[in-house]
C-alpha positions in Angstrom: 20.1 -37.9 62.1 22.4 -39.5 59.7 23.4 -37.4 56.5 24.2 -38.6 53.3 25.6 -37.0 50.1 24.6 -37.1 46.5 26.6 -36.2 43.6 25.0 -35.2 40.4 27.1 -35.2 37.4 29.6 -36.9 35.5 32.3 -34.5 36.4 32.1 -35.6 40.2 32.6 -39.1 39.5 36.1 -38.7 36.9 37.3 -35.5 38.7 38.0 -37.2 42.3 40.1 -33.9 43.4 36.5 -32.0 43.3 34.9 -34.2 44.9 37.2 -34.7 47.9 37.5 -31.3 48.0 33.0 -30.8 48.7 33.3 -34.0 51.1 35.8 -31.9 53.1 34.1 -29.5 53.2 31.1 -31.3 54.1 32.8 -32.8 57.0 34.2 -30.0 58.4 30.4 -28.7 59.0 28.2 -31.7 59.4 31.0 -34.6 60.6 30.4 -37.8 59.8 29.0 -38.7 55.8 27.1 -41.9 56.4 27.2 -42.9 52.4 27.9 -41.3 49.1 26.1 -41.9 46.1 27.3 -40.5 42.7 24.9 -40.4 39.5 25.1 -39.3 36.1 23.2 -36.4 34.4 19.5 -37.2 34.0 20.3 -41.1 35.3 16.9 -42.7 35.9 18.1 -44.1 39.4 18.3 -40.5 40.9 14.5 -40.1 41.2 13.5 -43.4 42.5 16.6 -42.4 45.0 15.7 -38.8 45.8 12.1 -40.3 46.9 13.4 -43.1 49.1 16.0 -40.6 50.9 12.8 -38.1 51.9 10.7 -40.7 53.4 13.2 -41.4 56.0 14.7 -38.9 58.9 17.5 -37.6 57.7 19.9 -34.8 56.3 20.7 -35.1 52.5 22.9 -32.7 50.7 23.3 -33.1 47.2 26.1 -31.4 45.0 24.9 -30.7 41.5 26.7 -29.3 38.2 24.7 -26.0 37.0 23.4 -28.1 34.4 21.7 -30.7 36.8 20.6 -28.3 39.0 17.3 -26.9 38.2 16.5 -30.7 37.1 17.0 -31.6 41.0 14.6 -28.8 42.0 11.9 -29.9 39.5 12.5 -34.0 41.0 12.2 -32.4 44.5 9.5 -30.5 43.7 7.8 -33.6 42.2 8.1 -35.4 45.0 6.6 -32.8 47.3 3.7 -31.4 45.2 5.3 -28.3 44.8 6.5 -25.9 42.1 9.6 -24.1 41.4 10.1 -20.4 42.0 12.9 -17.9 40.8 15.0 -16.4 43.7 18.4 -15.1 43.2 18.7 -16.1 39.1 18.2 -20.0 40.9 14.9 -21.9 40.1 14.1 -23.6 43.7 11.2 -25.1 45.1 8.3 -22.5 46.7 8.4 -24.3 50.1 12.2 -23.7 50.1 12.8 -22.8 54.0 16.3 -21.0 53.2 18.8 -19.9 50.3 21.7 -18.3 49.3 24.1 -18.1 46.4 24.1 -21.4 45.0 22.8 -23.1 48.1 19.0 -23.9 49.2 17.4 -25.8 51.8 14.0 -27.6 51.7 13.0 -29.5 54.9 10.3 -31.9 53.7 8.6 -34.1 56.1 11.4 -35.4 58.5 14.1 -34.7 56.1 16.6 -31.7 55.5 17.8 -31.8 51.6 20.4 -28.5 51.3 21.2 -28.6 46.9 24.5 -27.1 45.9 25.3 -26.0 42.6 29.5 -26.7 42.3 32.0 -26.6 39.0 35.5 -26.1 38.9 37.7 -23.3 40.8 34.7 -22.1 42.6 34.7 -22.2 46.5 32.0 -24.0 48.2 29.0 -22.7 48.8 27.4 -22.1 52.2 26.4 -25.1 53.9 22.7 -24.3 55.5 21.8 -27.4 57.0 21.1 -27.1 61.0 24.2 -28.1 63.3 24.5 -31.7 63.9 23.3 -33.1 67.5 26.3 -32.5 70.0 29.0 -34.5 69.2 32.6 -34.8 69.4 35.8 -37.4 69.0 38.6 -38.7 71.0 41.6 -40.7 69.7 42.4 -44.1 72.5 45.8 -45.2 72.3 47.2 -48.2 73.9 44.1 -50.2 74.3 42.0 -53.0 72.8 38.2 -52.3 72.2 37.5 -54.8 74.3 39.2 -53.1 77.0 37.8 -49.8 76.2 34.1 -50.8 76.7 34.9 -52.4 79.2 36.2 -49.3 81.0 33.7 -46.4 78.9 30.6 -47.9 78.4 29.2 -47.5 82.2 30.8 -44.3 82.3 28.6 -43.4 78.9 25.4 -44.6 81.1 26.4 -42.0 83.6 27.1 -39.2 81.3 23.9 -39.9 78.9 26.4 -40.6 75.4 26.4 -42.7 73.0 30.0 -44.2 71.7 31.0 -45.8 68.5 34.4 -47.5 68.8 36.2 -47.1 65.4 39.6 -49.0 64.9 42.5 -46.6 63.4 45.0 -49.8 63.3 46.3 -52.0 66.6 45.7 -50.5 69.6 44.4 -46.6 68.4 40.7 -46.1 68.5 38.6 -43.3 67.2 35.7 -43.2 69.1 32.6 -40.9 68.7 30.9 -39.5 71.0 27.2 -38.4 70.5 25.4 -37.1 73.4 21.5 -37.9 74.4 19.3 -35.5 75.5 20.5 -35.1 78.7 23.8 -36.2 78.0 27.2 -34.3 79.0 30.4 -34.8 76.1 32.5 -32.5 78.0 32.2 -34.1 81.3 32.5 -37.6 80.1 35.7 -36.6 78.3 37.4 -35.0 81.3 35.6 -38.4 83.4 37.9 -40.0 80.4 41.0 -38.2 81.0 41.3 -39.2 84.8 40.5 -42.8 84.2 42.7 -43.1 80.8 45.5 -40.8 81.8 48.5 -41.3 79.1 45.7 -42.4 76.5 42.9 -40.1 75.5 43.4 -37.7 73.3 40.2 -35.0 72.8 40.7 -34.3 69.1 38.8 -35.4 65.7 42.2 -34.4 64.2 45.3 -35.6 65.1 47.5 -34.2 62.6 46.3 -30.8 63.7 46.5 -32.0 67.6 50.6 -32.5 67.2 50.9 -29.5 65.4 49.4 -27.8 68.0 51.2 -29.3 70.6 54.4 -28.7 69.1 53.6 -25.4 68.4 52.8 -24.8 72.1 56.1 -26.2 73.3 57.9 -24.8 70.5 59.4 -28.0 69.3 60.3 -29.1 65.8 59.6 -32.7 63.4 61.4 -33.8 60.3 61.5 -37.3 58.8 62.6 -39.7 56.5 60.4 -41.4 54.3 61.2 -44.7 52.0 58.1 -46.9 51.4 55.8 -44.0 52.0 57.5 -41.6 49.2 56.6 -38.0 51.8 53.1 -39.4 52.7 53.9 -38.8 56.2 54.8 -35.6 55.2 51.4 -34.9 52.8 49.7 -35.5 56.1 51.3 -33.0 58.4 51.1 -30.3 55.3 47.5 -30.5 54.8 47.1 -28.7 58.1 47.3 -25.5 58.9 50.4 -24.5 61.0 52.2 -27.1 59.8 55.2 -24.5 59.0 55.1 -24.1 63.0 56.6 -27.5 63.1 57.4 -29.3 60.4 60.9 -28.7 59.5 60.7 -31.3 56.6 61.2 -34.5 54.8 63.6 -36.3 52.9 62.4 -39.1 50.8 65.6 -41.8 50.4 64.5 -44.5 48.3 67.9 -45.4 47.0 70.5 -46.5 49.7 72.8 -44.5 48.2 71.1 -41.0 49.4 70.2 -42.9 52.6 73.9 -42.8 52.7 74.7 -39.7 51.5 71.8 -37.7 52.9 71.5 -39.5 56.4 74.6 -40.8 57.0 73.6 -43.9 57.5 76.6 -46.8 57.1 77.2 -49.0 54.1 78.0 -51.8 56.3 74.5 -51.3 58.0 72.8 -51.5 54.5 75.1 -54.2 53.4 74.7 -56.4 56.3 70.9 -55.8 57.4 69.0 -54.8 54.6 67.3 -51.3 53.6 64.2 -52.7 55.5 65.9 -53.1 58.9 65.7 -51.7 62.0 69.3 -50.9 62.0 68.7 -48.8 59.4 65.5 -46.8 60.3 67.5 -46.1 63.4 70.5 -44.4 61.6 67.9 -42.7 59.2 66.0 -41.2 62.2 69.3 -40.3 63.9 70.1 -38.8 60.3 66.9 -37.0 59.8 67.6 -35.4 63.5 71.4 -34.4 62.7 70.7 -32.4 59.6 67.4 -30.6 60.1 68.1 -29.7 64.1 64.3 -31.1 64.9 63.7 -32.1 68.3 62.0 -35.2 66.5 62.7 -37.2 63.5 60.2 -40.2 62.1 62.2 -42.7 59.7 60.0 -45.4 57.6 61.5 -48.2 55.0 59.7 -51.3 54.0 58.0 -53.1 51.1 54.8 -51.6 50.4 54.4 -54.3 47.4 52.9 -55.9 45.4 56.5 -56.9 44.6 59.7 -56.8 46.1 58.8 -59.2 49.0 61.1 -62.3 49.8 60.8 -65.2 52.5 62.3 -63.2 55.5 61.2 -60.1 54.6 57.5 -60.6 53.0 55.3 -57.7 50.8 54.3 -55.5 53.7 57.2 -55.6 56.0 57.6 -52.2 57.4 59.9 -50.7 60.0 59.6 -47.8 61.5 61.9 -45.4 63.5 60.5 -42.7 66.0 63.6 -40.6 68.2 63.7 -37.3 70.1 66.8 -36.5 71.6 66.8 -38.3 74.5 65.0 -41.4 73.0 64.5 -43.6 70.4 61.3 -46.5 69.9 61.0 -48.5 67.0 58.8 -50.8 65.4 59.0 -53.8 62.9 55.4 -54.2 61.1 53.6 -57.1 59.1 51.2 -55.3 57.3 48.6 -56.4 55.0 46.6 -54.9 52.0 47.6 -53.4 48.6 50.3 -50.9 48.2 48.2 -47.8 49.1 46.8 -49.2 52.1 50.4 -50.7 53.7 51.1 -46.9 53.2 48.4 -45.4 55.1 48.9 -48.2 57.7 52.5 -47.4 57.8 52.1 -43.8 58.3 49.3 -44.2 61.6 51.8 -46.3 63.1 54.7 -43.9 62.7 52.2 -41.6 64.1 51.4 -43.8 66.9 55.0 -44.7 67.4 55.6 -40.2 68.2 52.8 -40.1 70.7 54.4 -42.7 73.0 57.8 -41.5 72.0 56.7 -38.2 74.4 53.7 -39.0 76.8 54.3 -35.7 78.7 53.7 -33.6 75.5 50.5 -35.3 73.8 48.6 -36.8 76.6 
């Protein structure tokens, strides 16, 4: 049953940070958001909307300002032939199935519709829709998705799942996993394992899954950022633990502090270029000689939409991954705007650490 998400009031659609902040939220209970609509207070769209989402089978949840709130009950109610009730100082439908403090669900039909009233600096209320059908997600590394149906989809027959193959950037696929009703996830993931040794990784979140993992082994990350300006650093951060592992970043955008903070050589900037792999080399090596990590990332590149030239074009990006007995590194040709060469840059580096140690993530 797909779920989508409704957002009602102007405040959701200028004050992005809150409304990240409910999708996360949303996502860490429900998963996937199949589409997100935003309206206005009283917008004349919204009912013709509300009606066409409860005809169909599926989970709605819509995030209201208090203001909006009790105008989505009397909508819902509308719709349904019902009438709205006080519980808890909230007006709510009669046929409402369960409630809390600023949460209530109404299961009309085929359809689940949980209403949330949400403002500023307030934590989010309980989600009450009914758990998702069993589902789960595993990273693919190293492989086209050619080549992975070709190797998963009889083994999905077997198991009774369903996959969806989502491309993360060349050669790392997300794939979900959702399981019929006979179908076994956890057995088709360890089926995964043995087939795809050194390339399945069981985790929606992989951020979280090298944290872990470096946690377990007691090991240590740093890196040096250019194009990305501590993106790759935002990332790791975000997650809990993080102070496990992460020992830090150092943002060199100037060549003198990639000089002066990571050692690397004025002849090497002179002669190749900030966006070299020379140079990402000595940054990583840098990175590694004055935070003591057991792994440094080093990125520099041209993120755009200027600064490109004929050799070295608006989305050139090189990247730099080393432990202490090895170092891989990667020369990119990205495409997109200056955001998206970012977050490309960042999944490779990412990419670039998990074959850097096979023995550790896999």
């Amino acid at each position: 049953m797909k779920t989508e998400l409704f957002f009602v009031g102007s405040k959701f659609i200028y004050n992005s940070s809150l409304a990240q902040y409910c999708e996360r939220e949303i996502v860490k209970k429900v998963g996937t958001i199949a589409s997100i609509n935003y309206f206005k207070e009283s917008e004349n769209a919204l009912f013709l909307d509300l009606e066409k989402a409860l005809s169909s089978e599926k989970k709605l949840i819509i995030i209201s300002t208090k203001i909006s709130f009790s105008v989505i009950g009397k909508l819902l109610c509308t719709i349904s032939s019902d009438n709205q009730i006080l519980q808890e100082n909230m007006l709510i439908p009669s046929q409402t199935s369960v409630f809390g403090n600023n949460s209530y669900l109404l299961e009309y039909e085929s359809s689940q519709i949980n209403v949330i009233q949400m403002d500023e600096n307030q934590d989010f209320p309980a989600l009450l829709l009914q758990e998702n059908e069993r589902s789960a997600t595993v990273q693919l590394f190293n492989e086209t998705i050619n080549g992975a149906k070709a190797l998963l989809e009889s083994l999905s027959k077997t198991y009774e799942v369903k996959l969806t193959y989502i491309p993360i950037i060349e050669e790392w696929i997300e794939i979900k996993i959702e399981s019929k009703r006979f179908g076994n996830i956890e057995k088709f993931i360890a089926s995964t394992k043995t087939l795809l040794s050194n390339k399945i990784i069981a985790s929606p979140n992989i951020y979280a899954y090298i944290i872990e993992k470096l946690t377990q082994k007691q090991r240590k990350l740093s890196f040096a950022e250019s194009c990305t300006g501590g993106l790759l650093a935002y990332k790791f951060t975000q997650e809990s633990g993080a102070s496990n592992v992460f020992e830090g970043s150092l943002v060199t955008y100037s060549n003198s502090l990639k000089s002066n903070w990571l050692a690397v050589e004025d002849l090497t900037l002179d002669t190749f270029g900030a966006v070299s792999k020379d140079v990402v080399e000595e940054m990583s090596e840098g990175v590694l000689n004055v935070s003591y990590a057991d792994y440094g990332i080093s990125i520099s590149g041209i993120a755009g939409p200027g600064g490109g030239t004929e050799l070295k074009p608006v989305g050139t990006v090189h990247i730099s991954a080393r432990s202490r007995e090895r170092v891989l590194s990667e020369v990119l040709y990205l495409k997109g705007d200056r955001v998206y060469i970012q977050e490309q840059s960042v999944k490779h580096a990412i990419k670039l650490l998990i074959n850097l140690d096979k023995t550790i993530f896999f």
